[in-house]
C-alpha positions as CSV (number, residue, x, y, z in Angstrom):
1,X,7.3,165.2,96.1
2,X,5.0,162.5,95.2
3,X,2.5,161.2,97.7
4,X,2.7,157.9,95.7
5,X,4.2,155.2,97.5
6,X,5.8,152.3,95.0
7,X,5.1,149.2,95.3
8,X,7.3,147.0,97.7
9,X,10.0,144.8,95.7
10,X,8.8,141.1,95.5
11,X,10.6,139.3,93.2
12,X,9.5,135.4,92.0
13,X,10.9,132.9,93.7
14,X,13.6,130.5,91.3
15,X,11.2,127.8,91.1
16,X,8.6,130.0,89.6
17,X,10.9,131.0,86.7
18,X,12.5,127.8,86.1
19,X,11.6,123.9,86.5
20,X,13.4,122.7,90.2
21,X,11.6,119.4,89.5
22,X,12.4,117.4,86.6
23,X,10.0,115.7,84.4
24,X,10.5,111.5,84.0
25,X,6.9,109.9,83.4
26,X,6.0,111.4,80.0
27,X,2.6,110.4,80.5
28,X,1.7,110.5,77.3
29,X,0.1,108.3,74.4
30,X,1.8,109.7,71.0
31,X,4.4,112.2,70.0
32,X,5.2,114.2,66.7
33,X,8.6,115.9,66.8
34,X,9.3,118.1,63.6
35,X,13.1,118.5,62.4
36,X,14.5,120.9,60.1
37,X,17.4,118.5,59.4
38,X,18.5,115.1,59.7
39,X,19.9,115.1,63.1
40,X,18.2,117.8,65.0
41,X,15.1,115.8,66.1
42,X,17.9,113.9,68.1
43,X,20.1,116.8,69.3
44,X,16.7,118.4,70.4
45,X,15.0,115.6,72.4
46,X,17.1,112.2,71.6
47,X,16.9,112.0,75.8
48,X,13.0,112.2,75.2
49,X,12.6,110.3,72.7
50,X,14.4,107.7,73.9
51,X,12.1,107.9,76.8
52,X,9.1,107.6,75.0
53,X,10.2,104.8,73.2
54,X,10.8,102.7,76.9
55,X,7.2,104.2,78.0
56,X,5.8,102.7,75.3
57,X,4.7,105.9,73.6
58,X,4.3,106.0,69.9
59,X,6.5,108.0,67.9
60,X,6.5,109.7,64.9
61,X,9.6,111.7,63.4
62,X,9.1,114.6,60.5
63,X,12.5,115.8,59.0
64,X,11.7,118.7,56.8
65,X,14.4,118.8,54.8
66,X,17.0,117.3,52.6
67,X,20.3,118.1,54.4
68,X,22.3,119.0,50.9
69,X,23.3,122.0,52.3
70,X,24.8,120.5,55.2
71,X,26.2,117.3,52.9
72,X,25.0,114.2,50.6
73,X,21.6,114.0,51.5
74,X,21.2,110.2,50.4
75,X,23.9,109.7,53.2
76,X,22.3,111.9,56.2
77,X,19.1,110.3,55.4
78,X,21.0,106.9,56.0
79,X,22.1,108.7,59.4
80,X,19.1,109.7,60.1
81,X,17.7,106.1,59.7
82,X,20.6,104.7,61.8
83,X,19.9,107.1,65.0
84,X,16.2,106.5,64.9
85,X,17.2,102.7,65.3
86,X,19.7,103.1,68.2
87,X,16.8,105.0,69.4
88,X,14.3,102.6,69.1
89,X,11.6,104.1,67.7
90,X,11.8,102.7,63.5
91,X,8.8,100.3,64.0
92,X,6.6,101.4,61.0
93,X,6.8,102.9,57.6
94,X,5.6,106.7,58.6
95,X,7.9,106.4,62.3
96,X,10.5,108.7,60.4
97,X,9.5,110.9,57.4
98,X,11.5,112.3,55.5
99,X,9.8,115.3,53.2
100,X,13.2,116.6,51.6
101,X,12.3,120.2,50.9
102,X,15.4,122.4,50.1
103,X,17.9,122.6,52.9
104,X,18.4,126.4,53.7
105,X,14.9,127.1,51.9
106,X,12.6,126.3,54.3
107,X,9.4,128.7,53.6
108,X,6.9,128.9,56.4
109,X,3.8,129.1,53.7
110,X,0.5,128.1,53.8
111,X,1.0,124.7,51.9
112,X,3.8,123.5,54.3
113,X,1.3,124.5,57.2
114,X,-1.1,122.7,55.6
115,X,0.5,119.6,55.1
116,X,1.9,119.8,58.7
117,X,-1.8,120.1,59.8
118,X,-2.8,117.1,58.4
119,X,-0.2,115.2,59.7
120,X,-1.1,115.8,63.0
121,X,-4.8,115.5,62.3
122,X,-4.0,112.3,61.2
123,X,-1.6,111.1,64.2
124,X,-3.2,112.9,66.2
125,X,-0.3,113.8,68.9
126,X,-0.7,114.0,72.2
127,X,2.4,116.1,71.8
128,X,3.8,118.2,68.4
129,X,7.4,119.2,69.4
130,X,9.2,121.9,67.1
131,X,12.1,124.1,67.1
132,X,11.8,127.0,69.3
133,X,11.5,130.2,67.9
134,X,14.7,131.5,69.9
135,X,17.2,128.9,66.9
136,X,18.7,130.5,64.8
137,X,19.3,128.4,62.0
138,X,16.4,129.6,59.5
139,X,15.0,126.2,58.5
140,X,15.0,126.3,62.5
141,X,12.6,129.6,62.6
142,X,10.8,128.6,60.0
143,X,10.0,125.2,61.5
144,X,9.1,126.7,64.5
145,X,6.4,128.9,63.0
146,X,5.1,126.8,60.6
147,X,4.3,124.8,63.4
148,X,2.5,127.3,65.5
149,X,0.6,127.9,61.8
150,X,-0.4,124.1,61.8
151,X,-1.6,123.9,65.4
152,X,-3.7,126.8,65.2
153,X,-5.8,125.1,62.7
154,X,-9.3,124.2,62.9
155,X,-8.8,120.8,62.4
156,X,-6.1,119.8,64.7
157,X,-7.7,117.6,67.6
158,X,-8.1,120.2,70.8
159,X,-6.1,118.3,73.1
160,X,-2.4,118.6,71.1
161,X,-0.3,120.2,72.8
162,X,2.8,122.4,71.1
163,X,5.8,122.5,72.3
164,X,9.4,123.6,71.4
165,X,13.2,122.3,72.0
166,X,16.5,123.7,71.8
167,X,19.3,123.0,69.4
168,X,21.5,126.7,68.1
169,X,20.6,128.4,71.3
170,X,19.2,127.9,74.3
171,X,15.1,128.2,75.2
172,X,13.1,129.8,78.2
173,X,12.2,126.6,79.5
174,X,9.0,125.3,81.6
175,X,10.0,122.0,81.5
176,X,13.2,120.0,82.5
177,X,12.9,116.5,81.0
178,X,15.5,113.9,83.3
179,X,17.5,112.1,80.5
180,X,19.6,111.0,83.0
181,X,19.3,106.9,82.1
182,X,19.3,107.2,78.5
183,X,22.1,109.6,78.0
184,X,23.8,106.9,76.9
185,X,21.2,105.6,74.4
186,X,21.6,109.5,73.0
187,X,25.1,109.8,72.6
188,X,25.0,106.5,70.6
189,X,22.1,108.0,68.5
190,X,24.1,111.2,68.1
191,X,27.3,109.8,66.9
192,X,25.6,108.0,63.8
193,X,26.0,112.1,62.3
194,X,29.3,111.2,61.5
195,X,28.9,113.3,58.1
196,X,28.1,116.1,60.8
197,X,30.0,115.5,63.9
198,X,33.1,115.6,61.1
199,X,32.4,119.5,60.5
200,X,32.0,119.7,64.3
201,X,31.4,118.5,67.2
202,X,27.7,118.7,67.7
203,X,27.5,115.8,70.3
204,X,30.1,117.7,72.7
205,X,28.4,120.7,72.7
206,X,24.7,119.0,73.2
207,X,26.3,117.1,75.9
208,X,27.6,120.2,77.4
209,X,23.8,121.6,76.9
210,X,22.2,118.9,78.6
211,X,24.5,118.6,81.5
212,X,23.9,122.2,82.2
213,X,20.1,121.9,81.8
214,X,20.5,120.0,84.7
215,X,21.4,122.7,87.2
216,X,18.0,123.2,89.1
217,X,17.3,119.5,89.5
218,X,19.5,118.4,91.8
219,X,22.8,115.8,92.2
220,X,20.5,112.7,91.0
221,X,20.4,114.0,87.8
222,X,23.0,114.2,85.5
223,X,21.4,115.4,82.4
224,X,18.1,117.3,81.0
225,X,16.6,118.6,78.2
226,X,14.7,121.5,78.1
227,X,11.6,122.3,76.8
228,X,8.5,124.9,76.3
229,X,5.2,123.9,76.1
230,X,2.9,127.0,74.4
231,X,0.5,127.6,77.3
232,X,-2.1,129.1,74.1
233,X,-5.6,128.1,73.1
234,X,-5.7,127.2,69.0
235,X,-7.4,129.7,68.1
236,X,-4.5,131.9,69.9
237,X,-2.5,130.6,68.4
238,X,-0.1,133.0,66.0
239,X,3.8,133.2,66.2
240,X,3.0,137.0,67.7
241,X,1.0,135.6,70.4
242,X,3.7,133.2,71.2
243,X,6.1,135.8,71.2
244,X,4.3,138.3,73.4
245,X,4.0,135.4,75.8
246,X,8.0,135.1,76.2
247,X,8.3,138.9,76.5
248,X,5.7,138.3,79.5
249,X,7.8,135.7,81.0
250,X,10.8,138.0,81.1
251,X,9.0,140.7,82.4
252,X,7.3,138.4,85.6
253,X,11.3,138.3,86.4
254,X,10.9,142.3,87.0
255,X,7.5,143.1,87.4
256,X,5.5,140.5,89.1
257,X,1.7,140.3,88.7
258,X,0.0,141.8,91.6
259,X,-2.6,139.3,92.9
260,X,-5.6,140.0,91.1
261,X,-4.1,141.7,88.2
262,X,-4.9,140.9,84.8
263,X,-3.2,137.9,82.9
């Protein structure tokens, strides 16, 4: 027999693995969420940015693609439009962008990195918020890591900070945004998809989402959204990195880091 003893079980506490405390005061100056499709940038974080719009932060909106594959694109673009009103956040010509690349044919290539970079060197976001790289649309994944391409460059000012929301499937979240007082404001924003919400109901199931993102936060609020900020210097910065990173989180649920171990 071994004269080994293993180490004692000591498993993380909840609160370690997932937000108990929700976040309200965005405490931020400017925000960049990037969309895939007309509609996902409010699905994703409509709660959020409906926040930042009453905290007086500015916001910018990037929808990637056209929509055709999803329906007209003239008329989800008019969607589009109409949300970001209810929302409140259409105050200037670049507040919502719309760059109508080929819906379903999303390419993750160096000119779309490129041209995402200097969008944010020129806005220069407090926050860049993406798809996360669990979705699993494509134009979702390919977002998501055309993103983390963008922010790792050179360029970029140092302080933007990446992070990702959920739409198709649900994130490893370490942060719970309380969306609580403007749920309402969302579900008004969501149901100007009607092109969408007629193939299925999106709104419902986001609701649903939400609702349950609110589990660890307690009976005062009603609804969350979730989020995960890359905790990744730029010059980390590579989807692999990003992906070890979640594999690390998992493992913390089994196999704690000893005190003094390596990060």
């Amino acid at each position: 027999m071994s004269d080994i003893t293993p180490p004692a079980h000591q498993p993380l506490a909840e609160h370690l693995l997932l937000p108990y405390h929700p976040l309200r005061t965005l405490g931020i100056g400017s925000l960049l969420v990037l969309a895939p499709h007309p509609d996902d940038e409010v699905l994703g974080c409509g709660g959020l940015l409906a926040l930042a719009v009453a905290q007086g932060v500015q916001v910018r909106v990037v929808v990637l693609t056209d929509g055709a594959a999803g329906g007209d694109a003239a008329l989800r673009e008019a969607e589009g439009r109409a949300a970001a009103r209810e929302i409140g956040y259409l105050r200037h010509d670049d507040s919502l962008q719309f760059w109508r690349l080929p819906d379903r044919g999303l390419v993750p290539d160096e000119g779309l990195a490129q041209r995402l970079a200097q969008t944010i060197t020129a806005s220069r976001p407090d926050w860049v918020l993406a798809p996360s790289p669990f979705e699993i649309h494509p134009d979702h994944r390919a977002a998501c890591q055309a993103a983390i391409m963008a922010c790792s460059r050179p360029g970029v000012p140092a302080g933007t900070r990446l992070g990702f929301y959920e739409v198709g499937q649900a994130l490893i979240a370490n942060c719970l945004v309380d969306i609580t007082t403007v749920q309402g404001i969302k579900q008004r924003a969501m149901h100007c998809f009607g092109s969408q919400l007629s193939a299925q109901d999106y709104d419902d199931h986001i609701t649903a989402l939400n609702r349950y993102r609110s589990y660890t936060l307690g009976p005062g609020v009603s609804h969350a959204e979730a989020l995960h900020f890359v905790e990744l210097a730029p010059a980390a910065l590579t989807l692999e990195a990003v992906l070890a990173a979640q594999l690390r989180h998992l493992q913390q649920r089994f196999w704690p880091q000893p005190a003094g171990g390596a990060g």
